[in-house]
DOSEDO-131990 format. One line per 2 residues: number of its first residue (from 0); their letters; for each residue x, y, z of N, C-alpha, C. Coordinates in steps of 0.001 Angstrom, whole numbers, plus 500000, padded with zeros to 6 digits. Layout:
<atoms>
NUM	a	X Y Z X Y Z X Y Z | ...
</atoms>
This chain:
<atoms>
0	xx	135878 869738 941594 136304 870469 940425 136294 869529 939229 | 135390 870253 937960 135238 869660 936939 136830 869374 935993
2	xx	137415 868358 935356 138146 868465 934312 137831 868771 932838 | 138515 869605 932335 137604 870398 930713 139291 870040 929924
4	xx	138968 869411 928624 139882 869635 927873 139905 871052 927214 | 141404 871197 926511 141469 872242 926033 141737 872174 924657
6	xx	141245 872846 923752 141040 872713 922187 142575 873690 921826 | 143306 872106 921838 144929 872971 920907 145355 872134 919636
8	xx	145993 872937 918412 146562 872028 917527 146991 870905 918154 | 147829 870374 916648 149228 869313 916725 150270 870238 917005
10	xx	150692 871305 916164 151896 871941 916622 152039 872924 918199 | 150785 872991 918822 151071 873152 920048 151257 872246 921183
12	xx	150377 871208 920780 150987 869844 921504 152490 869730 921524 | 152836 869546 919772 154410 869091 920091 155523 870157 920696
14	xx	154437 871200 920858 155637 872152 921912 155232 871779 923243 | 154118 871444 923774 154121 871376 925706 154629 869765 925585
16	xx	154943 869143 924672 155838 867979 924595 157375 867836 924549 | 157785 868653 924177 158511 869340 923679 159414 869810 925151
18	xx	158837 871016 925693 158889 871608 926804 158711 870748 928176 | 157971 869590 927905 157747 868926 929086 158857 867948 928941
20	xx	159561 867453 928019 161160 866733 927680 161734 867449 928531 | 161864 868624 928037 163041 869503 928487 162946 869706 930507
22	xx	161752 870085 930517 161250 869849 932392 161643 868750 932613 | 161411 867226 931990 161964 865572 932835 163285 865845 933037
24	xx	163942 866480 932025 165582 866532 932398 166312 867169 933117 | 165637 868518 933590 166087 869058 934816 165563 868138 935986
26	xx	164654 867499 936185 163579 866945 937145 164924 866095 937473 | 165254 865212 936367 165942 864023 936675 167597 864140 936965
28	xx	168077 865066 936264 169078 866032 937101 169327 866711 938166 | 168073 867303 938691 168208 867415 940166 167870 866369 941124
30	xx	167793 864881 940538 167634 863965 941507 166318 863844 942014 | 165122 864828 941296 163706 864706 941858 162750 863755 941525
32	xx	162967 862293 942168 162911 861714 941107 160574 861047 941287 | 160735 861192 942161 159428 861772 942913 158597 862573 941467
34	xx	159079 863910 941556 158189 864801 940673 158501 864281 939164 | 159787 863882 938649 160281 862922 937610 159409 861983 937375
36	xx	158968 861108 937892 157654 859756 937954 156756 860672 937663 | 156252 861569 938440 154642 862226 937937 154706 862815 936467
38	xx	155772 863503 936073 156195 864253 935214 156143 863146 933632 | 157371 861894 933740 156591 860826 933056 155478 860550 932706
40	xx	154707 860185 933542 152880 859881 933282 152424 860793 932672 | 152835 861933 933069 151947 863059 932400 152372 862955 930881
42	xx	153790 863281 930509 153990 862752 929207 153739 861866 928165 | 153960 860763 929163 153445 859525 928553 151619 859676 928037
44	xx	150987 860298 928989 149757 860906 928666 149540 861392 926859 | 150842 863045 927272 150335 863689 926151 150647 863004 924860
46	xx	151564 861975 924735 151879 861434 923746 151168 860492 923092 | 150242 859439 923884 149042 859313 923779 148235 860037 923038
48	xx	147819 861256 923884 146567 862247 922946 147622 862823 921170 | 148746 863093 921134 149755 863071 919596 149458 862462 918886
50	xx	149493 861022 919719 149244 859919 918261 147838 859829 917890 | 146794 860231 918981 145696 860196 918012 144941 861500 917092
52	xx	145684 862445 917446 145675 863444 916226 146225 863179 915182 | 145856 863795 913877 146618 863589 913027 146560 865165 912203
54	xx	147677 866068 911431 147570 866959 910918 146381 867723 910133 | 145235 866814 909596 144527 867286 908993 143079 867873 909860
56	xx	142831 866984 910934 141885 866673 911980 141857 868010 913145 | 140572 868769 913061 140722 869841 913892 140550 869365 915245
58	xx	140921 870385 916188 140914 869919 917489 139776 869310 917947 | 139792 868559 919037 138243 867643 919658 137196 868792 920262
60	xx	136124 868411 920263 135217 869292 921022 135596 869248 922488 | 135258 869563 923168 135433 870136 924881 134548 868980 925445
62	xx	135002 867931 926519 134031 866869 926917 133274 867799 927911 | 131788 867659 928042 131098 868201 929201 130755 867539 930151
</atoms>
């Protein structure tokens, strides 16, 4: 199975960022700390792809 990015703003980023905060803290509240570690990376990910957007800059093309 191929991986395809998906063409989203900045302000939808900073909501599945946003939303994915809010998921580490139940994660790490229920002691999961297993899915908590994966859950990190992934964040740590999207925050990554944040900083290299910037407000004016339309979304990236789709890698093929």
């Amino acid at each position: 199975m191929r991986m395809q990015r998906l063409l989203i703003d900045r302000s939808t980023l900073d909501l599945i960022v946003s939303d994915g905060n809010d998921f580490l803290n139940v994660l790490n509240a229920a002691g999961l700390l297993q899915a908590a570690n994966l859950m990190t990376a992934v964040l740590q990910q999207l925050e990554t792809d944040q900083s290299r957007l910037s407000d004016e800059e339309p979304p990236a093309a789709p890698i093929t």
